[in-house]
C-alpha angles and dihedrals in degrees: 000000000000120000144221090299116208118207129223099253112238115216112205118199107233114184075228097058139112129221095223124064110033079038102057096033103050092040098124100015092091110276126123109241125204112190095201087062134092107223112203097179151015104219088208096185129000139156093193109138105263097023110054111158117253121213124247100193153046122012089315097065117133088023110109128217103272091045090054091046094048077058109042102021110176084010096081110016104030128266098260087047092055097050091045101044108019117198089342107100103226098225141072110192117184137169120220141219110191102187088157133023113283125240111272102252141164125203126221120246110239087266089060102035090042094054094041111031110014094246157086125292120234119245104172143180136207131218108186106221095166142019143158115235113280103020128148147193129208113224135162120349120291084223112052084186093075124129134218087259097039091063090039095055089045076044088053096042102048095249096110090120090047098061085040121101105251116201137182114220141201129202109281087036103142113205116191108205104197106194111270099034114121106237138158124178114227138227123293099025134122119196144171107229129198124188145152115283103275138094100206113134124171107202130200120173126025097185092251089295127149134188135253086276093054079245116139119223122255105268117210097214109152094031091056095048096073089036101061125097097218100195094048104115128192098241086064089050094045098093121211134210153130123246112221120199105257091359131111109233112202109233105161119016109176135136096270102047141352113216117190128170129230125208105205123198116159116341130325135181112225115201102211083162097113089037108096088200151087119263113221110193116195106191101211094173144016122354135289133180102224097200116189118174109327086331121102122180129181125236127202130170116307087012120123138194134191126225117206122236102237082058104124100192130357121202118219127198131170142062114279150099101264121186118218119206120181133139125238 
């Protein structure tokens, strides 16, 4: 029988990161670990090529995701998983450290990633485990009237941020990115991010920066254009909800992912025996024991443990938010 698997975290350098928090939070999970560089993001679990997620425990330990998946199949992932995405984990889940503004960006829907570029679209959401007071994040348009030219003239003009939604946020905020919606997270914010498997971003404005170098970064202009969902607004992508103590609260629910929080206060026994589907847990705040079978793993904050699908129950403990991912 398999077991709760944990994942060697993977840093990735942004020109946008910080050198506190995934530092000092990853230091001893696996990941190797520079002081002199700015990490923008933990890629948790990722079956990018390239950057498929090793695991750090049990007798799996050394194998990576795709190579887990070829073995145990719908074991692991679900059968429908397995006949929908093959050996391709359908998830990419990251943490971020948004020491700076992010690049404004957009991300193509699977019709346009698939002609252009052979590959998924990149539909996302956000958790906000972490912000300075005052801190913001753009996403959608404030007018859900505006035209193609419209946004190319603003574009043109360097009033792109002016025509976006801008909104403050608070930890437990829940973002929900559809592909095609114009989004960029904001300094001073730490969030937990799920998407679709694909690492495709088209970016359009940088806010005039340049690197250590005085070097720009590429814009994606044209490409963008065609990819961007005009009428999405931020207050449809602003999720609501109320947590309740042992209960999973339902937050996203699309056709790529459902992501639920669980409120965990004490110990609670979870039935995953009618779901055909992996469980991902992301602990954001506080610690929790997940115990499947014989097999007990601890969660803190920015871990996160798989749980495989042909898991019946799973026992909690702790006290913690815990995100649930799953898909149905």
């Amino acid at each position: 029988m398999l077991y709760p698997i944990k994942f060697i975290p993977r840093l990735k350098e942004r020109l946008w990161g910080g050198k506190e928090l995934l530092a000092t939070v990853k230091a001893g999970k696996g990941a190797k670990i520079d002081p002199e560089k700015a990490y923008g993001e933990s890629w948790e679990l990722s079956a990018v090529e390239g950057d498929e997620s090793v695991v750090a425990n049990g007798f799996l330990k050394k194998n990576n995701i795709e190579e887990i998946t070829e073995v145990y199949m719908g074991n692991l992932v679900g059968e429908k998983n397995y006949d929908r995405f093959g050996l391709t984990f359908p998830l990419l889940i990251k943490s971020l450290d948004c020491n700076d503004v992010l690049s404004v960006q957009v991300h193509p829907d699977d019709e346009l990633a698939q002609e252009r570029h052979n590959s998924y679209g990149k539909t996302e959401m956000w958790y906000v485990s972490g912000c300075k007071p005052g801190a913001a994040l753009y996403v959608g348009f404030k007018d859900t009237s505006l035209t193609r030219e419209a946004y190319l003239q603003a574009l043109n003009e360097d009033r792109l941020p002016e025509i976006m939604n801008r909104v403050e946020v608070k930890v437990g905020d829940v973002f929900f990115i559809p592909a095609g919606t114009v989004h960029a997270l904001g300094r001073g914010i730490e969030v937990v991010e799920i998407q679709q498997t694909s690492d495709i971003t088209y970016r359009i404005y940088d806010w005039n920066r340049v690197d250590d170098k005085g070097n720009a970064r590429e814009l994606h202009t044209a490409l963008a254009v065609d990819a961007i969902d005009f009428s999405k607004d931020g207050d449809s992508c602003h999720i609501k909800y109320e947590k309740q103590a042992n209960k999973s609260v339902k937050m996203v629910d699309c056709p790529y992912f459902t992501t639920n929080v669980i409120a965990l206060d004490g110990e609670k026994e979870f039935d995953y025996m009618s779901l055909d589907s992996f469980v991902l847990y992301i602990c954001t705040e506080g610690e929790a024991e997940v115990k499947m079978g014989e097999h007990c793993e601890k969660l803190t904050p920015y871990e996160l443990v798989m749980i495989p699908a042909e898991a019946d129950t799973v026992t909690l403990s702790g006290k913690a938010t815990l995100l649930e991912v799953y898909i149905k």
